[in-house]
mmCIF entry with sequence, helices, sheets and N, C-alpha, C, O atoms, coordinates in Angstrom:
data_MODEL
# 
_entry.id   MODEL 
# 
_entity.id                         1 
_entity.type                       polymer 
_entity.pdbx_number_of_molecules   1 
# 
_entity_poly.entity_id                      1 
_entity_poly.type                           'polypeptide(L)' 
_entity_poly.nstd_linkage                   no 
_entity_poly.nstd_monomer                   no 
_entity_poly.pdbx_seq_one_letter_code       
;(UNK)(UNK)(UNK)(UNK)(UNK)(UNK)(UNK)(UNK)(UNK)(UNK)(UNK)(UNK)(UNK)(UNK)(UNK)(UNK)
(UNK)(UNK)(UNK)(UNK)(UNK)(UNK)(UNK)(UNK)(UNK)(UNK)(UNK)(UNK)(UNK)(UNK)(UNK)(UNK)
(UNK)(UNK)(UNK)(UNK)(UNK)(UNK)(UNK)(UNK)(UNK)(UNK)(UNK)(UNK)(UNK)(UNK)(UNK)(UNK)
(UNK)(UNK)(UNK)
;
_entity_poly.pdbx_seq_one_letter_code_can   XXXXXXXXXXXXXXXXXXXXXXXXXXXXXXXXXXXXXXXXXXXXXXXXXXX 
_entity_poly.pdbx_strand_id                 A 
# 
loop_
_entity_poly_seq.entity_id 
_entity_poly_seq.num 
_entity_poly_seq.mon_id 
_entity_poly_seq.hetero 
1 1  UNK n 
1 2  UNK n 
1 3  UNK n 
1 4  UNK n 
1 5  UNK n 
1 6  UNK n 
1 7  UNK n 
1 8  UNK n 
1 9  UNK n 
1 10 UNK n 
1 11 UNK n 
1 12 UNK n 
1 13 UNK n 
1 14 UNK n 
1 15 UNK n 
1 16 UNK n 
1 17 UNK n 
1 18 UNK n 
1 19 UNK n 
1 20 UNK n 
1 21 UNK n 
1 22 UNK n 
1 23 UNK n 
1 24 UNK n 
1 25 UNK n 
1 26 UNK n 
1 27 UNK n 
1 28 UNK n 
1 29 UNK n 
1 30 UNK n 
1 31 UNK n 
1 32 UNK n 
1 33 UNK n 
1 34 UNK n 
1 35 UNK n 
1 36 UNK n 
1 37 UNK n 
1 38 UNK n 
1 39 UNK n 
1 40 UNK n 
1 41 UNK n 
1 42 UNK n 
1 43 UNK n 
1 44 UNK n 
1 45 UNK n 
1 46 UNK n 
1 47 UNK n 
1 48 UNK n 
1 49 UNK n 
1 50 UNK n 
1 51 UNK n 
# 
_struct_asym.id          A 
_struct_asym.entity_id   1 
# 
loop_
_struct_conf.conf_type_id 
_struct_conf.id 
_struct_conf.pdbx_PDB_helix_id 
_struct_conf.beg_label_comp_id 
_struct_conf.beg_label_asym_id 
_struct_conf.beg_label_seq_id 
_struct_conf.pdbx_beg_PDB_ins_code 
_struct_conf.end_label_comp_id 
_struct_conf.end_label_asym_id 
_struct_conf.end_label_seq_id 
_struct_conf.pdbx_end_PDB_ins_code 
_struct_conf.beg_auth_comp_id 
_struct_conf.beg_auth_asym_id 
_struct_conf.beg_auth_seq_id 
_struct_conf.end_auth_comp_id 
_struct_conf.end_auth_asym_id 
_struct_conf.end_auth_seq_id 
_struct_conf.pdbx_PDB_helix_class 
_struct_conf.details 
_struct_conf.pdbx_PDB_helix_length 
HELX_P HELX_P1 AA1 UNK A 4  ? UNK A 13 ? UNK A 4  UNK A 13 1 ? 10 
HELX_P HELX_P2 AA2 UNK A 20 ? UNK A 27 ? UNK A 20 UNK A 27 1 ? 8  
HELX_P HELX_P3 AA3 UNK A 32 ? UNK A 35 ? UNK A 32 UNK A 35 1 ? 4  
HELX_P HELX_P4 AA4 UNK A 41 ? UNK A 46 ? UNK A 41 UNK A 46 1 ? 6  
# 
_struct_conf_type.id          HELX_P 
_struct_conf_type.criteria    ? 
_struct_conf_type.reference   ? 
# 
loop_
_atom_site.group_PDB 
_atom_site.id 
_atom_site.type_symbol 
_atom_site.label_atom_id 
_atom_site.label_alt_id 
_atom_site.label_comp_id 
_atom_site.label_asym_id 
_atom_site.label_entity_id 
_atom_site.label_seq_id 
_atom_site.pdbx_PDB_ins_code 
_atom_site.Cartn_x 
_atom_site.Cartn_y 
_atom_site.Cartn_z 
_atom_site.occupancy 
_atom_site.B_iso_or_equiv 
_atom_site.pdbx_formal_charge 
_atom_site.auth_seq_id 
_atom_site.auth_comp_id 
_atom_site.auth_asym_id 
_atom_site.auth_atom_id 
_atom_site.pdbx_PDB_model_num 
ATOM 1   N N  . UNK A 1 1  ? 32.421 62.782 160.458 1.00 0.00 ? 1  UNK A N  1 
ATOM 2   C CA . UNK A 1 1  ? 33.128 61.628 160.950 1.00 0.00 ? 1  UNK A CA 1 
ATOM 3   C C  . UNK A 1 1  ? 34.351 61.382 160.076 1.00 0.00 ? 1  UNK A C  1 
ATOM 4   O O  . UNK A 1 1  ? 34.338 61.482 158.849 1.00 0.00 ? 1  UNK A O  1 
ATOM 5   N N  . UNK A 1 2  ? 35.292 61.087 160.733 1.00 0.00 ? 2  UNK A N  1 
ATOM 6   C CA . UNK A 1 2  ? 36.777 60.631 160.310 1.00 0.00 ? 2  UNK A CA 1 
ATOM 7   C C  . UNK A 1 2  ? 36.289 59.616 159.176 1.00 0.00 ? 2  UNK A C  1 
ATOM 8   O O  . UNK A 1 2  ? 35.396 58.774 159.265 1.00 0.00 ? 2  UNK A O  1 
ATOM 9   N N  . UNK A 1 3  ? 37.025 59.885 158.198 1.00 0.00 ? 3  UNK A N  1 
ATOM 10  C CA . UNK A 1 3  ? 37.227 59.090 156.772 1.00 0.00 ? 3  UNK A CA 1 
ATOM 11  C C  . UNK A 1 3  ? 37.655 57.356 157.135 1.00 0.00 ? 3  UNK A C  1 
ATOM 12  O O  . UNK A 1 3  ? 38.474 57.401 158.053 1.00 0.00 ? 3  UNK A O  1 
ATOM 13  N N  . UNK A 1 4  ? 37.476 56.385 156.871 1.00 0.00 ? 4  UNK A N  1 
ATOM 14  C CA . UNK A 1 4  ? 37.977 54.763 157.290 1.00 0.00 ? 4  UNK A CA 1 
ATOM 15  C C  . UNK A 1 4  ? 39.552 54.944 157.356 1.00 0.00 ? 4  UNK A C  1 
ATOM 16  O O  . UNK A 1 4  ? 40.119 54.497 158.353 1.00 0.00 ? 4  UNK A O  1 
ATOM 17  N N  . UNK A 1 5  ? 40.038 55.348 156.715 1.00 0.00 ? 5  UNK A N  1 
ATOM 18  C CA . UNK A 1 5  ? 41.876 55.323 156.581 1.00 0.00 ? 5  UNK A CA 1 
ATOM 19  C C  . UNK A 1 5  ? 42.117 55.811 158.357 1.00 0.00 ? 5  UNK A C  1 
ATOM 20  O O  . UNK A 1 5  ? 42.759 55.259 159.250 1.00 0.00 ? 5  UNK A O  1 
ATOM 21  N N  . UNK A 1 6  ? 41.221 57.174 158.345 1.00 0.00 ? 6  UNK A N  1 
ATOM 22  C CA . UNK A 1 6  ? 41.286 57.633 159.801 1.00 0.00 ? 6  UNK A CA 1 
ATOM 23  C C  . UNK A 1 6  ? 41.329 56.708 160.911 1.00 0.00 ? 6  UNK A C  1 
ATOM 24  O O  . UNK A 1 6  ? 42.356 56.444 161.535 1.00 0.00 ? 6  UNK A O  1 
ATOM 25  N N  . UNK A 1 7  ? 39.871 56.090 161.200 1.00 0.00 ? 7  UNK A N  1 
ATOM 26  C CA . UNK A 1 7  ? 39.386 55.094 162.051 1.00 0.00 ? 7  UNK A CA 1 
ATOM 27  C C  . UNK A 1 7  ? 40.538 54.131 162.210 1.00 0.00 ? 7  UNK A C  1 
ATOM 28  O O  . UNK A 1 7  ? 40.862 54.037 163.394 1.00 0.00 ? 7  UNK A O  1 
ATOM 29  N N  . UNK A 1 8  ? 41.268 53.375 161.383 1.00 0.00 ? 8  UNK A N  1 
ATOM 30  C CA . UNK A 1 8  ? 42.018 52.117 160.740 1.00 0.00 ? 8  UNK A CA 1 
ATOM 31  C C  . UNK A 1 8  ? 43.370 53.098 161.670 1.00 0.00 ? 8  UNK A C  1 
ATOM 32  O O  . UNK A 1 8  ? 43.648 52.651 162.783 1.00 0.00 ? 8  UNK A O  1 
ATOM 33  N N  . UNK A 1 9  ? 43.995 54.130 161.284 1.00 0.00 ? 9  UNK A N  1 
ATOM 34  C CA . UNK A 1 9  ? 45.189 54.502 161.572 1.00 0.00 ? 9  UNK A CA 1 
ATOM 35  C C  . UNK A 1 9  ? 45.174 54.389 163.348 1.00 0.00 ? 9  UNK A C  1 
ATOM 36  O O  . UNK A 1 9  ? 46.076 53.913 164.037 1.00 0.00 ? 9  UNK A O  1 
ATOM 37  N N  . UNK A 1 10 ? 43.849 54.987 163.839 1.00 0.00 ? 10 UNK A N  1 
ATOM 38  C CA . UNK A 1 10 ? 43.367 55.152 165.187 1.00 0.00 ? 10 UNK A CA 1 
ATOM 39  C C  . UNK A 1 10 ? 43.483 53.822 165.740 1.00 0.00 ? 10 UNK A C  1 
ATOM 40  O O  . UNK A 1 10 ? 44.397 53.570 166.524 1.00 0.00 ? 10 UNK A O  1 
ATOM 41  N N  . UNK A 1 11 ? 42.599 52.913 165.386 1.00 0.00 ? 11 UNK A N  1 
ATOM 42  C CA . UNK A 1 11 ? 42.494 51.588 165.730 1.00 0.00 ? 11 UNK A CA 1 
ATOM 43  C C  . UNK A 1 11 ? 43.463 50.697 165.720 1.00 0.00 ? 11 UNK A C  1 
ATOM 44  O O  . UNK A 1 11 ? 43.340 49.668 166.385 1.00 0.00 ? 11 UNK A O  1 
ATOM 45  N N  . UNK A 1 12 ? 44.672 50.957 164.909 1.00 0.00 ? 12 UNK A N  1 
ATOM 46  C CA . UNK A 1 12 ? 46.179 50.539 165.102 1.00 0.00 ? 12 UNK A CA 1 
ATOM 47  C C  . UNK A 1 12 ? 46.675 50.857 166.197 1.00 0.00 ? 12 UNK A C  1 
ATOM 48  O O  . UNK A 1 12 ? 46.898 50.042 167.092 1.00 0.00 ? 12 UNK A O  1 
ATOM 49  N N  . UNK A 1 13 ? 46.954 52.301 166.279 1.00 0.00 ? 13 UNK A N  1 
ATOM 50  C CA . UNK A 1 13 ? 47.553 52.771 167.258 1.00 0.00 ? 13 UNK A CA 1 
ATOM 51  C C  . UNK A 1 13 ? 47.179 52.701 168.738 1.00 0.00 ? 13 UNK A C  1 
ATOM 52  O O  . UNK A 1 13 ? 47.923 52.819 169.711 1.00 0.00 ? 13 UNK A O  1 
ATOM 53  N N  . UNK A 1 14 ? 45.750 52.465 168.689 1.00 0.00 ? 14 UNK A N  1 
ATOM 54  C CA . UNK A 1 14 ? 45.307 51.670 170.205 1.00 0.00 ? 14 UNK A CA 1 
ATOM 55  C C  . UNK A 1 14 ? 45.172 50.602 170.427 1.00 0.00 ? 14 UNK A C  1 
ATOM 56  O O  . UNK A 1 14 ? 44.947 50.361 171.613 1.00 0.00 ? 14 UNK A O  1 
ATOM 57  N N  . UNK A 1 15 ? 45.231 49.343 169.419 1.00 0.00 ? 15 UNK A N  1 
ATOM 58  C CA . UNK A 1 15 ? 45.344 48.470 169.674 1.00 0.00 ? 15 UNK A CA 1 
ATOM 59  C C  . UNK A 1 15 ? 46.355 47.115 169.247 1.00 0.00 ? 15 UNK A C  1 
ATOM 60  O O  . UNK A 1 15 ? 46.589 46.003 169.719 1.00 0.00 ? 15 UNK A O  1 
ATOM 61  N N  . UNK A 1 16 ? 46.866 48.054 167.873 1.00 0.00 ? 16 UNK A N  1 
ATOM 62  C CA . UNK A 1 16 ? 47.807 46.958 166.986 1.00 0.00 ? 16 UNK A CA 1 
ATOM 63  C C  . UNK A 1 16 ? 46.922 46.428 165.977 1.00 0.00 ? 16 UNK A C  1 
ATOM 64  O O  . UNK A 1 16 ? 47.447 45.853 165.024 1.00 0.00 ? 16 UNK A O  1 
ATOM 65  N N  . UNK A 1 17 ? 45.706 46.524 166.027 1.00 0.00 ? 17 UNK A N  1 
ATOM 66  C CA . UNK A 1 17 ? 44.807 45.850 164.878 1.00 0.00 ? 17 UNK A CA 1 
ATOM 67  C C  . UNK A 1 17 ? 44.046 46.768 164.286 1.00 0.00 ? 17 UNK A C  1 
ATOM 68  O O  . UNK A 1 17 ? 43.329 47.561 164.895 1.00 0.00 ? 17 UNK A O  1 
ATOM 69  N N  . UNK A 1 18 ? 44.184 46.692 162.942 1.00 0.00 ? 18 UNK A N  1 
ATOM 70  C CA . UNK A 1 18 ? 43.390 47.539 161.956 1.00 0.00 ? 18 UNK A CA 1 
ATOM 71  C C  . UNK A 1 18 ? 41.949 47.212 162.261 1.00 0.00 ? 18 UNK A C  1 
ATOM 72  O O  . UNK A 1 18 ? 41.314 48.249 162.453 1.00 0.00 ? 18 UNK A O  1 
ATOM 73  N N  . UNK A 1 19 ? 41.315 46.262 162.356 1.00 0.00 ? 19 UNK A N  1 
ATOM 74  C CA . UNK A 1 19 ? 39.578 45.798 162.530 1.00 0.00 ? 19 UNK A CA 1 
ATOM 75  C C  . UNK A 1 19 ? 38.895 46.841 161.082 1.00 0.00 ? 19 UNK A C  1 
ATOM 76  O O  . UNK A 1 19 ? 37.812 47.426 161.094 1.00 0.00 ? 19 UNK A O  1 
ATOM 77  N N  . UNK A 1 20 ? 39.773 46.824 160.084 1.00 0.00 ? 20 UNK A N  1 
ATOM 78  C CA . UNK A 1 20 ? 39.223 46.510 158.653 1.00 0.00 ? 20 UNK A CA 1 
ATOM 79  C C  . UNK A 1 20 ? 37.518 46.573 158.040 1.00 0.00 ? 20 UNK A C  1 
ATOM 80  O O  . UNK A 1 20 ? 36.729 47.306 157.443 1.00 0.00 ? 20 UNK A O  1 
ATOM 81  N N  . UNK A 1 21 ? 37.630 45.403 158.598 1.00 0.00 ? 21 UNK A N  1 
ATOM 82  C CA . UNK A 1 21 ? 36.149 44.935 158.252 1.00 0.00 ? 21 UNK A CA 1 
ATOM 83  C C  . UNK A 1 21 ? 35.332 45.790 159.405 1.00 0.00 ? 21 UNK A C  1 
ATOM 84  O O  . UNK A 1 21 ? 34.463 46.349 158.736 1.00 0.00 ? 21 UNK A O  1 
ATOM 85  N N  . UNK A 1 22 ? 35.195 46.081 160.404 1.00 0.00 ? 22 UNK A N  1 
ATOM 86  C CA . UNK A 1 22 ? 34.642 46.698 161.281 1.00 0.00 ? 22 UNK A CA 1 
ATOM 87  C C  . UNK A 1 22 ? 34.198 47.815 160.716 1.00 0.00 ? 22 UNK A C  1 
ATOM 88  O O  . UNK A 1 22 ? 33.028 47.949 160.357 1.00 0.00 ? 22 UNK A O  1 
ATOM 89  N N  . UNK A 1 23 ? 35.477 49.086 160.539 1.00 0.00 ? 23 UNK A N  1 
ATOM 90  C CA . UNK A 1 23 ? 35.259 50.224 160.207 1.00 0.00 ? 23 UNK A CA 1 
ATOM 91  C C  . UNK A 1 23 ? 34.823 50.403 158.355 1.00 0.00 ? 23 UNK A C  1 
ATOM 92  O O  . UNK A 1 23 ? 34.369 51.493 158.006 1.00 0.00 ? 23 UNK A O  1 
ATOM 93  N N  . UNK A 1 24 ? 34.977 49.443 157.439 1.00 0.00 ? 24 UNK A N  1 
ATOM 94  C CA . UNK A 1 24 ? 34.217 49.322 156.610 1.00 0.00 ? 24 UNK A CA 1 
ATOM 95  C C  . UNK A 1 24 ? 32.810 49.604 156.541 1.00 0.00 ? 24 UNK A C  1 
ATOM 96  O O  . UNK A 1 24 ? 32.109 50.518 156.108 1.00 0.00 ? 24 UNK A O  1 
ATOM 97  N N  . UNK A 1 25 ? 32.637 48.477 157.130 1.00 0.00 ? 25 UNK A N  1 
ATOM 98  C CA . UNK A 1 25 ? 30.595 48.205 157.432 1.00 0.00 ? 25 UNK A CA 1 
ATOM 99  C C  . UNK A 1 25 ? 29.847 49.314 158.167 1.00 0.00 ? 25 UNK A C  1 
ATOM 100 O O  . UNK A 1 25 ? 28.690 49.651 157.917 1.00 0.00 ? 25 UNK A O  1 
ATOM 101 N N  . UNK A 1 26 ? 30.921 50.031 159.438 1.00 0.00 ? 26 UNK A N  1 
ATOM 102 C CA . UNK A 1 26 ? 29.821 50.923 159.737 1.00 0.00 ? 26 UNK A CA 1 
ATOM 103 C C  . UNK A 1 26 ? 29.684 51.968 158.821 1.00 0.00 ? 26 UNK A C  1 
ATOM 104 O O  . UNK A 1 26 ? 28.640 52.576 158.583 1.00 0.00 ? 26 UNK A O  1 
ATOM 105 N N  . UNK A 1 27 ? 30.823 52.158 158.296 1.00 0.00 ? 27 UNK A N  1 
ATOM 106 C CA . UNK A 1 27 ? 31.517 53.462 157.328 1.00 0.00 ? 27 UNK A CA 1 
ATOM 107 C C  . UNK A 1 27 ? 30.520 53.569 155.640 1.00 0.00 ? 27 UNK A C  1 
ATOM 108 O O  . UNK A 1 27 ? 30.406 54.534 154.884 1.00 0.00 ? 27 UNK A O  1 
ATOM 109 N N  . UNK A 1 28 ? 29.960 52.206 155.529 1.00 0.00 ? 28 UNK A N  1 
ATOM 110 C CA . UNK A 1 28 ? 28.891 52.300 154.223 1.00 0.00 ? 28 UNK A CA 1 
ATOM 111 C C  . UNK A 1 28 ? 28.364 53.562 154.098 1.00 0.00 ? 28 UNK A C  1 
ATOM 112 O O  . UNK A 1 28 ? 27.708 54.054 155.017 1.00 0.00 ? 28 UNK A O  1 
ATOM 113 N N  . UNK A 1 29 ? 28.565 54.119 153.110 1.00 0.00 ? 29 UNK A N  1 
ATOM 114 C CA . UNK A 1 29 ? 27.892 55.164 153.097 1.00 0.00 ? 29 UNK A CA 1 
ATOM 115 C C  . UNK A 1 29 ? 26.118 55.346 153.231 1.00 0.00 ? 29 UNK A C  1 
ATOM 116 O O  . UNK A 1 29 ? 25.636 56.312 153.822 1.00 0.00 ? 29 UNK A O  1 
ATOM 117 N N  . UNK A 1 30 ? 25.202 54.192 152.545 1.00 0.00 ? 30 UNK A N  1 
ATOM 118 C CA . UNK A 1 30 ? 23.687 54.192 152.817 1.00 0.00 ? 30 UNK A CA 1 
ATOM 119 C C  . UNK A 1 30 ? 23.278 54.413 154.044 1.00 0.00 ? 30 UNK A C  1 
ATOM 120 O O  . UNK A 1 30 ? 22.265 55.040 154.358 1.00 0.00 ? 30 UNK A O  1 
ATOM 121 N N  . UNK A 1 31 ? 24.151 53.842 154.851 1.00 0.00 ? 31 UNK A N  1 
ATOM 122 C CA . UNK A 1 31 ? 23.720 52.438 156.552 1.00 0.00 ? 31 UNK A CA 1 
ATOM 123 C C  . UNK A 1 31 ? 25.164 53.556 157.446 1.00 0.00 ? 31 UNK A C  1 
ATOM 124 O O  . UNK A 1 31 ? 25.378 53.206 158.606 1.00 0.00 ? 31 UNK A O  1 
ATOM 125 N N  . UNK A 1 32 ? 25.637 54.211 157.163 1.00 0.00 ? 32 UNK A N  1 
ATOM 126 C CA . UNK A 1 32 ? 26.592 55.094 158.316 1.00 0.00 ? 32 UNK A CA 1 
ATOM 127 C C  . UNK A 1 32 ? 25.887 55.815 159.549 1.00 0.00 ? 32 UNK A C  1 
ATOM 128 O O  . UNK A 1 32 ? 25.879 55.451 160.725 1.00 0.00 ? 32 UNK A O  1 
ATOM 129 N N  . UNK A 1 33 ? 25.383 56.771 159.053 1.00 0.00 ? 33 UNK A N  1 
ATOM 130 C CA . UNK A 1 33 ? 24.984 57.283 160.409 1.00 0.00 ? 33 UNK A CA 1 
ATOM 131 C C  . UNK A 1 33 ? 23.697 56.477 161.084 1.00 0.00 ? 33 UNK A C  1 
ATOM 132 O O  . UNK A 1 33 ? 23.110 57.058 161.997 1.00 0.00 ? 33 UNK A O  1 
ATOM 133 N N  . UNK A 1 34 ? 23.228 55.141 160.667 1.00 0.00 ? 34 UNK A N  1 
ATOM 134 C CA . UNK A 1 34 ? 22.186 54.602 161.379 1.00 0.00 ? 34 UNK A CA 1 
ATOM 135 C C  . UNK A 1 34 ? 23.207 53.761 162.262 1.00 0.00 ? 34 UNK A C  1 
ATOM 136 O O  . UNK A 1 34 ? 22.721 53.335 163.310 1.00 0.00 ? 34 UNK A O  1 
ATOM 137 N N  . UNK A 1 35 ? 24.481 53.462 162.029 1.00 0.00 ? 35 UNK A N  1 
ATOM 138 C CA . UNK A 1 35 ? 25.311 52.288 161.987 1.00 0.00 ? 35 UNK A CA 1 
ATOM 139 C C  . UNK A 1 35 ? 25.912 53.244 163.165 1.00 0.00 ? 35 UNK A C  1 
ATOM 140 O O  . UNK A 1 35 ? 25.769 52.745 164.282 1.00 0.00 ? 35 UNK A O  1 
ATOM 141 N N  . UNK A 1 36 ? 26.480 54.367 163.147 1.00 0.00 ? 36 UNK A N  1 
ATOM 142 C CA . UNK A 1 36 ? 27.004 54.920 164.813 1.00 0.00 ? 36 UNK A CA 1 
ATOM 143 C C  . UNK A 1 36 ? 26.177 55.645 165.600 1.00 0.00 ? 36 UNK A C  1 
ATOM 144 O O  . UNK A 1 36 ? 26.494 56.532 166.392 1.00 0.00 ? 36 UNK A O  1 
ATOM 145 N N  . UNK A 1 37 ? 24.394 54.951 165.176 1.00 0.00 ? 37 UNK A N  1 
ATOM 146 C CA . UNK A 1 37 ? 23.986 55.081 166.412 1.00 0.00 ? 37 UNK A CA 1 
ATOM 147 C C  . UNK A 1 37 ? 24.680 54.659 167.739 1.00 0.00 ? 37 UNK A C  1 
ATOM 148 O O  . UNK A 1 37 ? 25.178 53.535 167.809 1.00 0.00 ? 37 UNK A O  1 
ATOM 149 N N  . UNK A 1 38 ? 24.733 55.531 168.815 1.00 0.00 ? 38 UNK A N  1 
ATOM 150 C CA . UNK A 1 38 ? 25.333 55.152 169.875 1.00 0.00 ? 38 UNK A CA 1 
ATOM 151 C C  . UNK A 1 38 ? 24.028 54.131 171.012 1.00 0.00 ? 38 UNK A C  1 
ATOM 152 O O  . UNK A 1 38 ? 24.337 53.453 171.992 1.00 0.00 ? 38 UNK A O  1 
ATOM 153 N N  . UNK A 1 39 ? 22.973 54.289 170.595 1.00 0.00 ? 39 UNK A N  1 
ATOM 154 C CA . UNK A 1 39 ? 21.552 53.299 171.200 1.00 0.00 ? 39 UNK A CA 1 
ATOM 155 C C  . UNK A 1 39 ? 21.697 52.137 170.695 1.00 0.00 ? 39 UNK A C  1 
ATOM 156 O O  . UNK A 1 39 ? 21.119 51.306 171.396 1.00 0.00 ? 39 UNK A O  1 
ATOM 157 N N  . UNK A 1 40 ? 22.317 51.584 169.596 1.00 0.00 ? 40 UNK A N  1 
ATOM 158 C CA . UNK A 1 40 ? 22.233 50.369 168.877 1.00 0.00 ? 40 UNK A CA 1 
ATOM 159 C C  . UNK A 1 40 ? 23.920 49.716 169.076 1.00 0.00 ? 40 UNK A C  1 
ATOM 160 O O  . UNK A 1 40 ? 24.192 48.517 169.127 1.00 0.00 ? 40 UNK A O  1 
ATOM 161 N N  . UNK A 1 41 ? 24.794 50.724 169.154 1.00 0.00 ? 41 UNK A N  1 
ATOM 162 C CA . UNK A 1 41 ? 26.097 49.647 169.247 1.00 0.00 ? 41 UNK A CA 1 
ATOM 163 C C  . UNK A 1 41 ? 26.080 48.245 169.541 1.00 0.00 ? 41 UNK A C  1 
ATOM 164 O O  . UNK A 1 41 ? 26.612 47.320 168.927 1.00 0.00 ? 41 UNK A O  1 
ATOM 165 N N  . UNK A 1 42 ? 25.293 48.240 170.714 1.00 0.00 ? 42 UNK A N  1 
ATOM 166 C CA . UNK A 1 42 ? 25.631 46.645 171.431 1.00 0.00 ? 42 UNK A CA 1 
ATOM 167 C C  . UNK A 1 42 ? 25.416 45.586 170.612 1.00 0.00 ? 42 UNK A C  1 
ATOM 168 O O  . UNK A 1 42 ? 26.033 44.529 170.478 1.00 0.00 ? 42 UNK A O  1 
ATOM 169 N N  . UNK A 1 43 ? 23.875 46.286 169.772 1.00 0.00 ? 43 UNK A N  1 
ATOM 170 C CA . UNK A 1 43 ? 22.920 45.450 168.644 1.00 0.00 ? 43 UNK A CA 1 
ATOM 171 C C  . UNK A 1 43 ? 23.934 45.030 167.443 1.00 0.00 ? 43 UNK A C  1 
ATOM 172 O O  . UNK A 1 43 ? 24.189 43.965 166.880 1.00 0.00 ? 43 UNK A O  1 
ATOM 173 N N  . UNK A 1 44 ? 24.314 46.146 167.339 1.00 0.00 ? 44 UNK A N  1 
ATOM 174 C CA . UNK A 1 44 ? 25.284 46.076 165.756 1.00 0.00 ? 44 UNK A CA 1 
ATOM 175 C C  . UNK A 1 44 ? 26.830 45.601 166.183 1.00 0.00 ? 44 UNK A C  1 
ATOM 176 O O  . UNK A 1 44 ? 27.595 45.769 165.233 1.00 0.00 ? 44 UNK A O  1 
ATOM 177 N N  . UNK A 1 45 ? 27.456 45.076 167.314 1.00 0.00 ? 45 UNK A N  1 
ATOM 178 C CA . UNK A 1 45 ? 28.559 44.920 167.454 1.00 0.00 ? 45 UNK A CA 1 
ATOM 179 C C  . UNK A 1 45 ? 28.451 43.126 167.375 1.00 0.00 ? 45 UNK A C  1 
ATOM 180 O O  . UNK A 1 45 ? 29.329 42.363 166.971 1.00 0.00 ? 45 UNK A O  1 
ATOM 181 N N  . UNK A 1 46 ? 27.162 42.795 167.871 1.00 0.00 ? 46 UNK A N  1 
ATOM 182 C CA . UNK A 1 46 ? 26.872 41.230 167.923 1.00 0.00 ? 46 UNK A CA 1 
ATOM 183 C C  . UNK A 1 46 ? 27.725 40.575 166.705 1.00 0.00 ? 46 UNK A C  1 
ATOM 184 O O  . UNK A 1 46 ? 28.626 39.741 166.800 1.00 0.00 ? 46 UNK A O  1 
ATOM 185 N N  . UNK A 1 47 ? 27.241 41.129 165.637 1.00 0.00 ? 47 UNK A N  1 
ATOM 186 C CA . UNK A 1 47 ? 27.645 40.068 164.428 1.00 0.00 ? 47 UNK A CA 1 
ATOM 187 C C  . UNK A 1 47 ? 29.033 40.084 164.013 1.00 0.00 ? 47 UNK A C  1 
ATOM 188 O O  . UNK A 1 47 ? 29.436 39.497 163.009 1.00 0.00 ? 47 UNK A O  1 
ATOM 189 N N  . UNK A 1 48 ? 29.850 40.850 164.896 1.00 0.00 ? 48 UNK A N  1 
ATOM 190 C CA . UNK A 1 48 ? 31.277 41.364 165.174 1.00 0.00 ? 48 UNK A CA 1 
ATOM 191 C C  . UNK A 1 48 ? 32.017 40.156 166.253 1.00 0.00 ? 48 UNK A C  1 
ATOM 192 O O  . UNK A 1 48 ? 33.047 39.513 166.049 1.00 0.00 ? 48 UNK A O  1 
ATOM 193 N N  . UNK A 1 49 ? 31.080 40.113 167.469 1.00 0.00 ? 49 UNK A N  1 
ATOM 194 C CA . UNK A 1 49 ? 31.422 39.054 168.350 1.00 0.00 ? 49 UNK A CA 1 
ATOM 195 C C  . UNK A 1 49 ? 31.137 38.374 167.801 1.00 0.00 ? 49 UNK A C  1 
ATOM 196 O O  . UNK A 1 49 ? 30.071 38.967 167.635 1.00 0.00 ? 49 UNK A O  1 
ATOM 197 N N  . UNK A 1 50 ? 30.990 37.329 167.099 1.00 0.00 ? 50 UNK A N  1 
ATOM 198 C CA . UNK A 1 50 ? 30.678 35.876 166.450 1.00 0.00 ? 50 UNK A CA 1 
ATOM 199 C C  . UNK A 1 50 ? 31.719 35.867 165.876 1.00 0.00 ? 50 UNK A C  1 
ATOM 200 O O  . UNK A 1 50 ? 32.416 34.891 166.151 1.00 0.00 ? 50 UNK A O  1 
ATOM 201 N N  . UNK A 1 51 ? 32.139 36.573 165.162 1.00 0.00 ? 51 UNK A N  1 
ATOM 202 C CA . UNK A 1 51 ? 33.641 36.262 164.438 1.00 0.00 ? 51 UNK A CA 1 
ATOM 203 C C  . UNK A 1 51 ? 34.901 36.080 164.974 1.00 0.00 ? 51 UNK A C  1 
ATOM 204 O O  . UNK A 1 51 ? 35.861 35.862 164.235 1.00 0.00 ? 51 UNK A O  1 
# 
């Protein structure tokens, strides 16, 4: 998986917004690949929508 600088450059360019904190948290190294489970997104995006 693309390095955070990656994600961040990507996420500009499609949207104008870095979302920082987003690609941080999934990007943890302990909690990463449980974090892009693609079965759990919806689960793990929640505490994203609240903000």
């Amino acid at each position: 998986m693309p390095d955070v600088a990656i994600h961040i450059q990507s996420s500009v360019k499609r949207t104008g917004k870095e979302y920082r904190e987003v690609h941080e948290w999934i990007d943890n190294p302990p909690t990463k690949y449980e974090r892009h489970d693609f079965s759990k997104v919806l689960e793990n995006a929640g505490m994203f929508t609240e903000k």
